[in-house]
ZALUMLUM-143236 format. One record per residue (C-alpha): residue number from 1; residue in one letter; chain; x, y, z. Coordinates in steps of 0.25 Angstrom, whole numbers, m for minus. Last residue first. Layout:
BEGIN
+-----+--------+--------+-------+-------+-------+
: num : residu : chaine :     u :     v :     w :
+-----+--------+--------+-------+-------+-------+
: NUM :      A :      A :     X :     Y :     Z :
...
+-----+--------+--------+-------+-------+-------+
***
This chain:
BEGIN
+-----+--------+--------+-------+-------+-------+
: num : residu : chaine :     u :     v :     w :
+-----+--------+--------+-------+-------+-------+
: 261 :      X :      A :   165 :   m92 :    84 :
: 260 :      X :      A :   166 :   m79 :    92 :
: 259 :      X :      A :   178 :   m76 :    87 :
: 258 :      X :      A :   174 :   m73 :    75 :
: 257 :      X :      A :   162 :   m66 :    81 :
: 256 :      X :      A :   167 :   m57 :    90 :
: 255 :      X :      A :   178 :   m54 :    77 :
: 254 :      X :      A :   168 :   m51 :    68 :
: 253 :      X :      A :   163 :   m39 :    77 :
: 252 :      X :      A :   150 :   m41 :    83 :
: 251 :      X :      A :   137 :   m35 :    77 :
: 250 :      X :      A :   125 :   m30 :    86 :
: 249 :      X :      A :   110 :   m31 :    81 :
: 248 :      X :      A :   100 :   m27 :    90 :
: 247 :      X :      A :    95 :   m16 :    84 :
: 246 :      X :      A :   101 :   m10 :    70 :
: 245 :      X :      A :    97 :     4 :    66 :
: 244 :      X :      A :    90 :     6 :    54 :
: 243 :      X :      A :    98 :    11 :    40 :
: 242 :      X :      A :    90 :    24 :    38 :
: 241 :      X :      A :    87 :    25 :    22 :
: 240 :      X :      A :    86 :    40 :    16 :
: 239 :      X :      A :    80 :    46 :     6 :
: 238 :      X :      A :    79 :    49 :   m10 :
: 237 :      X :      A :    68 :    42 :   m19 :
: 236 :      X :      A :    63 :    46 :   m32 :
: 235 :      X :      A :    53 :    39 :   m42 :
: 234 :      X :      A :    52 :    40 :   m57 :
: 233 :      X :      A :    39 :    36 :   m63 :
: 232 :      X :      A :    33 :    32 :   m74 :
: 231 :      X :      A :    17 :    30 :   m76 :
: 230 :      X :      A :     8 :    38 :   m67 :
: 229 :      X :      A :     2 :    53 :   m64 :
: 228 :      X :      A :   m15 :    52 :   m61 :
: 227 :      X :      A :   m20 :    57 :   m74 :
: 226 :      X :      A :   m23 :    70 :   m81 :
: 225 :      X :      A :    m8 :    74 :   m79 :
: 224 :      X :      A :    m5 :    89 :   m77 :
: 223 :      X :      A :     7 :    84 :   m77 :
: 222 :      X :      A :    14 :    77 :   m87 :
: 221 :      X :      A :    17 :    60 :   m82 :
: 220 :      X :      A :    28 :    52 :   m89 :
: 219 :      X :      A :    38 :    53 :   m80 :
: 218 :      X :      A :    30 :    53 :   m66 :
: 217 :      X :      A :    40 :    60 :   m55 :
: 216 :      X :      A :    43 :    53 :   m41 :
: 215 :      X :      A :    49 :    61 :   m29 :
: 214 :      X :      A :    52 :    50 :   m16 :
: 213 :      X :      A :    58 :    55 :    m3 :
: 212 :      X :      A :    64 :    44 :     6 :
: 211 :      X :      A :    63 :    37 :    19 :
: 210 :      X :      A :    71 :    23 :    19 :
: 209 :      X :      A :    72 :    14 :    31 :
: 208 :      X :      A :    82 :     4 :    32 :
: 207 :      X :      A :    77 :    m8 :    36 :
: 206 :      X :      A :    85 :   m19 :    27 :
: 205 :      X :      A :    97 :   m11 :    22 :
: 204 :      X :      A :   107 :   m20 :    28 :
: 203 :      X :      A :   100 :   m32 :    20 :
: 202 :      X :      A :    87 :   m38 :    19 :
: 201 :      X :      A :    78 :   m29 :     9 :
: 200 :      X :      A :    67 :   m23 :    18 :
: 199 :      X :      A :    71 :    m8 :    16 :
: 198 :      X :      A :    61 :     2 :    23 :
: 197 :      X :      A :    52 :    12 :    18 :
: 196 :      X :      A :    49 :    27 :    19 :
: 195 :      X :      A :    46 :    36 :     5 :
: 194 :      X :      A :    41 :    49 :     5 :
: 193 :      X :      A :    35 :    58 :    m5 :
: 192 :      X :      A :    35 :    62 :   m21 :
: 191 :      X :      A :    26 :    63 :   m34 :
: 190 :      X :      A :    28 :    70 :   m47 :
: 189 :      X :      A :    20 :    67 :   m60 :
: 188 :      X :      A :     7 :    78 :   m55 :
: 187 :      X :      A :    18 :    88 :   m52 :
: 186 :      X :      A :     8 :    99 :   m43 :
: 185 :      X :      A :    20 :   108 :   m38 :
: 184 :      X :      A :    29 :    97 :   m33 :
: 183 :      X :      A :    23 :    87 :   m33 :
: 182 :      X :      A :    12 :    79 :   m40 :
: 181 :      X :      A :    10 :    68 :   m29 :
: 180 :      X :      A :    13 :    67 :   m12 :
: 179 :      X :      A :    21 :    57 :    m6 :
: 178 :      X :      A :    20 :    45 :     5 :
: 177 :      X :      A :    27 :    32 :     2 :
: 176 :      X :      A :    29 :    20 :     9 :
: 175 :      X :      A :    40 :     8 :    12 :
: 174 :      X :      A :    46 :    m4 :     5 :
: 173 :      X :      A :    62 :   m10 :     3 :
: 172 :      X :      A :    67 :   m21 :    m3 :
: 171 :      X :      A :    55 :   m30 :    m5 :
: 170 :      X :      A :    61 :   m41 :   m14 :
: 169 :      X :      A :    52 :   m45 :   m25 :
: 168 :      X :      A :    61 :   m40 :   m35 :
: 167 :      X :      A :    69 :   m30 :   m28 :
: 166 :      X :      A :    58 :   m22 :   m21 :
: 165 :      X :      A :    57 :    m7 :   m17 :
: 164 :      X :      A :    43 :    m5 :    m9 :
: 163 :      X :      A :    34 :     6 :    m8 :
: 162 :      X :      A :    21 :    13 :    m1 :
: 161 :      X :      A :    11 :    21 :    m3 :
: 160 :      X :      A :     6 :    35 :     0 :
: 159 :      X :      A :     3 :    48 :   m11 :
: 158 :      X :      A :    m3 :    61 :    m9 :
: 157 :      X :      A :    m8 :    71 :   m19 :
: 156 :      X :      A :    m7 :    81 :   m31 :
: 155 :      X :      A :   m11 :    73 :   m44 :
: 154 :      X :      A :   m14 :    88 :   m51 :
: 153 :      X :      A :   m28 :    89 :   m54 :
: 152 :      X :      A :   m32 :    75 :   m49 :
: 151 :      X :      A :   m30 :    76 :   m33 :
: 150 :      X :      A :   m21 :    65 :   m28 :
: 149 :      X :      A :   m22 :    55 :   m18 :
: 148 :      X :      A :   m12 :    44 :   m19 :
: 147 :      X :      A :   m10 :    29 :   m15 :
: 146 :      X :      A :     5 :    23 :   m19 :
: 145 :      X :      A :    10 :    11 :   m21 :
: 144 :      X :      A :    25 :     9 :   m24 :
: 143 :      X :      A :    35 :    m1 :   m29 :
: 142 :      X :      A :    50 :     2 :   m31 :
: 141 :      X :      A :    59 :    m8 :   m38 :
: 140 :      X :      A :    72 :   m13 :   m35 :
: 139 :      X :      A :    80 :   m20 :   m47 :
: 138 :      X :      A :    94 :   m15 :   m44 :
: 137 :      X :      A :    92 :   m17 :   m32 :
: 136 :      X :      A :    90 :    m4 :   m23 :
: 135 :      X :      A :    92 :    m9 :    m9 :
: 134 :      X :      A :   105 :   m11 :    m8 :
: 133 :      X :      A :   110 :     2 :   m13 :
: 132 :      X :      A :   103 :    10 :    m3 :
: 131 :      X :      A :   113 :    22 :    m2 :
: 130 :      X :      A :   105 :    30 :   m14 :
: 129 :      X :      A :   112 :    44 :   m18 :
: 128 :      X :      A :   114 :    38 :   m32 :
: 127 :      X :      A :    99 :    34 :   m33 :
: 126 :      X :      A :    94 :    22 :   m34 :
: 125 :      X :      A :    84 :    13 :   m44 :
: 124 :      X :      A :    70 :     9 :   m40 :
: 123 :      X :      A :    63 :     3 :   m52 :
: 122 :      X :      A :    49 :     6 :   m52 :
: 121 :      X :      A :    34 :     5 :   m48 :
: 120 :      X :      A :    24 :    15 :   m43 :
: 119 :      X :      A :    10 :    11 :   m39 :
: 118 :      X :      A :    m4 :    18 :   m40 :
: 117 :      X :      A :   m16 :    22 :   m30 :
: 116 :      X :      A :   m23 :    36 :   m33 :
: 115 :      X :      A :   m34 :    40 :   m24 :
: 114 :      X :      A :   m38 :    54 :   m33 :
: 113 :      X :      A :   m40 :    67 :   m30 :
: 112 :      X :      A :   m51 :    78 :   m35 :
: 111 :      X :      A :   m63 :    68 :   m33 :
: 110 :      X :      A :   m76 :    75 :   m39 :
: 109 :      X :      A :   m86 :    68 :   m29 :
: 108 :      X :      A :   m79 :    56 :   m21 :
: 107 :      X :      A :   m89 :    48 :   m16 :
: 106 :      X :      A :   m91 :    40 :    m4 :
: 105 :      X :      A :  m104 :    32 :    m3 :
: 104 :      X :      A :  m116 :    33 :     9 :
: 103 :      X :      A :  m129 :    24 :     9 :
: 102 :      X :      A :  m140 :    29 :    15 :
: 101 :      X :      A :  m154 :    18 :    16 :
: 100 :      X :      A :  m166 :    26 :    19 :
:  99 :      X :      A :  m178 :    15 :    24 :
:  98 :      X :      A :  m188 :     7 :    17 :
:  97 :      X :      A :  m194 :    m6 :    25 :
:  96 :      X :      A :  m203 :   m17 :    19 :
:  95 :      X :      A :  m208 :   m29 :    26 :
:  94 :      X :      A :  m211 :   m43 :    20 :
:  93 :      X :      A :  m221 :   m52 :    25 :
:  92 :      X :      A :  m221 :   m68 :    20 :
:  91 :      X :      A :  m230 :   m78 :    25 :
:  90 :      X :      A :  m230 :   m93 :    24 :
:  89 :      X :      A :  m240 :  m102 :    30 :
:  88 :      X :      A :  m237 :  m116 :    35 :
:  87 :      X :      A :  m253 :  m122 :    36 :
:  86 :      X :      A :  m258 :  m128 :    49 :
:  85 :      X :      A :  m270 :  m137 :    47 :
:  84 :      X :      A :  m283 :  m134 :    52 :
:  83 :      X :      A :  m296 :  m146 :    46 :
:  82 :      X :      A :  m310 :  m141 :    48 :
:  81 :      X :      A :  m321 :  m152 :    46 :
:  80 :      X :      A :  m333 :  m146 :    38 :
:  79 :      X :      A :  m335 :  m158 :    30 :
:  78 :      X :      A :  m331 :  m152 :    18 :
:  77 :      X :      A :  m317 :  m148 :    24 :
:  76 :      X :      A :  m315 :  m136 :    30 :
:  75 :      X :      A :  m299 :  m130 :    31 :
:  74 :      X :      A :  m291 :  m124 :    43 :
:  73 :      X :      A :  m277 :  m118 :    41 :
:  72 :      X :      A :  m268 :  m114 :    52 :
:  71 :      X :      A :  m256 :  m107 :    49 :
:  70 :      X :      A :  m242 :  m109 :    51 :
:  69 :      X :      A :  m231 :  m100 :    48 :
:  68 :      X :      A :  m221 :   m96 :    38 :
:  67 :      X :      A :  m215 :   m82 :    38 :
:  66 :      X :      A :  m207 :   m75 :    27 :
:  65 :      X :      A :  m202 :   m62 :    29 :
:  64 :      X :      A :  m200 :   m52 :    19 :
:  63 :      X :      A :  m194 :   m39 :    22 :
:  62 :      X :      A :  m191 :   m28 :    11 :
:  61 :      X :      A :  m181 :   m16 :    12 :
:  60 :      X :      A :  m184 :    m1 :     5 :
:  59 :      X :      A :  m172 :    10 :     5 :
:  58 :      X :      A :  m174 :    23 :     2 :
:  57 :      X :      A :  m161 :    28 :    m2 :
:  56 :      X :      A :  m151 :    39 :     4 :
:  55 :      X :      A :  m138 :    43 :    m1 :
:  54 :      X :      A :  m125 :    47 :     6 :
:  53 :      X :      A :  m113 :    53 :    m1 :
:  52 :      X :      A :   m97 :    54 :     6 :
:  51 :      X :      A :   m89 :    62 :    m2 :
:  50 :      X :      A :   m76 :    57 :    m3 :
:  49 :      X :      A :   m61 :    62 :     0 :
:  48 :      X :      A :   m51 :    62 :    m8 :
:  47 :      X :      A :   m48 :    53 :   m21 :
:  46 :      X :      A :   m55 :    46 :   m31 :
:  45 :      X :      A :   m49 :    32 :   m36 :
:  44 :      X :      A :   m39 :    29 :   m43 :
:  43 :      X :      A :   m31 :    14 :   m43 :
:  42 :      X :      A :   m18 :     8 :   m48 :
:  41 :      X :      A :    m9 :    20 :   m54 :
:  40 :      X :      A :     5 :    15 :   m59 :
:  39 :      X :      A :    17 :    21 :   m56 :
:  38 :      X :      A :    29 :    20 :   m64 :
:  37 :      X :      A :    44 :    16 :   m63 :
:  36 :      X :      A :    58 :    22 :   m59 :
:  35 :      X :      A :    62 :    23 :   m46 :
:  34 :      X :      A :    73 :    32 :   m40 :
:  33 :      X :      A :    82 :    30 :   m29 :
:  32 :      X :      A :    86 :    35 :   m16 :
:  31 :      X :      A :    89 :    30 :    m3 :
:  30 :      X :      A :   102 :    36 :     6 :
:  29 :      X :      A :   107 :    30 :    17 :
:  28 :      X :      A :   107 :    34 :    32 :
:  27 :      X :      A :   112 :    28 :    44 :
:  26 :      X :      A :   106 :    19 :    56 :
:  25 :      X :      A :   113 :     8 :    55 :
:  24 :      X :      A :   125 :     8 :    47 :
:  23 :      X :      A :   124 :     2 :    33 :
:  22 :      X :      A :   126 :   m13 :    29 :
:  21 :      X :      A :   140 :   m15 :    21 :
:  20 :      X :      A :   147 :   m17 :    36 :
:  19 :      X :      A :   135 :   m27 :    40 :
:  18 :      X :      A :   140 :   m37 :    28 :
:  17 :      X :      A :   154 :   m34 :    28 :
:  16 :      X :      A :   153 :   m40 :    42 :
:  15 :      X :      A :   145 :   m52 :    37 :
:  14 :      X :      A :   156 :   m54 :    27 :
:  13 :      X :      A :   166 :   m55 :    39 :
:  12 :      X :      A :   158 :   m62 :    47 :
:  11 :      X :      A :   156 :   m73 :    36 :
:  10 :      X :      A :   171 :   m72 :    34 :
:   9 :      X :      A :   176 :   m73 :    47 :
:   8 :      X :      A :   167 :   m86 :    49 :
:   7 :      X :      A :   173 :   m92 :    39 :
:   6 :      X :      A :   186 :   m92 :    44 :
:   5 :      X :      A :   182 :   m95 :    56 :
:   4 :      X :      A :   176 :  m108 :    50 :
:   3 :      X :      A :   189 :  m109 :    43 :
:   2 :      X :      A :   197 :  m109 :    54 :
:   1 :      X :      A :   188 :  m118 :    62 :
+-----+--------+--------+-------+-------+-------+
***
């Protein structure tokens, strides 16, 4: 019995160390970092809004029916008897019809913006200021898709998508994105907006909610650029985690439980 106490001391004990390493619920913690990596167009296509065109052709449909039917047939022999027979008798008739036939297309007539979908990849390191050690492993990565629309002088435009940070195949964290492109001041190679997500790693950071700002700068890319703005990237982050707010769950001391058993 001692040593099953004994034992029982020590699992609470490390259980206690456990929930006193795990932050208070409902407190603030700082979540920054920076990713190093590329992004990668996927797909363009023409951008704002189309011009709705009709066109009219005279149209010309034929009808043919096919219809057998019995007919009676009466011959003369040489001797003047007259023999009838019915005879099956195939008929066709066909019917022609013209009519207008309108048929409407969607076109985009001198398009000025594009519909741009690409995908941003790279190692997500953190900051100094950055509270959420856990969460950034040494070999975390951050994945992003992004849908933009831009106008083609200058690459000015809006950008939505989403994210997630992964450790391997672990999911670690995922969320959106929503941002604006080539600014400030018409900086085709610059990029930034909002980031909200959510920590899915198990653990005590697991539902945290993060809510950051995000500012991103193309390396290798000289503005004005002739092309849609890819290739390395660094990416910012600076924000806040809320740790959530526990319900339901109430802790006894580790003497209630000890003694309890």
């Amino acid at each position: 019995m001692k040593k099953l106490s004994t034992s029982i001391i020590a699992l609470t004990g490390i259980l206690a160390a456990s929930i006193g390493q795990a932050q208070t619920p409902g407190s603030l913690l700082g979540f920054d970092g920076q990713v190093n990596g590329s992004i990668m167009i996927t797909s363009e296509s023409p951008g704002g809004c189309p011009t709705r065109i009709c066109t009219t052709n005279e149209v010309t449909n034929m009808f043919c029916f096919t219809n057998t039917f019995l007919k009676l047939v009466c011959t003369t022999n040489v001797a003047g008897a007259v023999d009838c027979t019915n005879v099956p008798v195939t008929e066709v008739r066909c019917f022609t019809n013209t009519f207008p036939e309108v048929k409407c297309t969607n076109e985009f007539l001198t398009p000025t913006s594009l519909a741009v979908k690409e995908t941003l990849t790279g190692a997500l390191v953190e900051s100094p200021c950055d509270e959420l050690t856990a969460l950034f492993a040494s070999n975390a990565v951050f994945q992003a898709s992004l849908s933009l629309n831009v106008r083609t002088n200058d690459w000015l435009g809006t950008q939505v998508g989403f994210f997630r940070i992964l450790s391997g195949t672990n999911v670690l964290a995922t969320g959106t994105l929503s941002g604006v492109n080539g600014v400030p001041c018409g900086q085709c190679n610059q990029f930034g907006g909002t980031l909200r997500g959510v920590v899915l790693m198990s653990g005590p950071l697991h539902g945290v909610s993060l809510q950051a700002d995000y500012s991103a700068g193309l390396t290798d890319v000289t503005c004005p650029s002739a092309m849609v703005p890819q290739g390395t990237v660094v990416l910012k982050i600076d924000g806040v985690a809320l740790i959530p707010c526990f319900s339901g769950l109430t802790l006894r001391p580790i003497s209630e439980v000890a003694g309890a058993l």
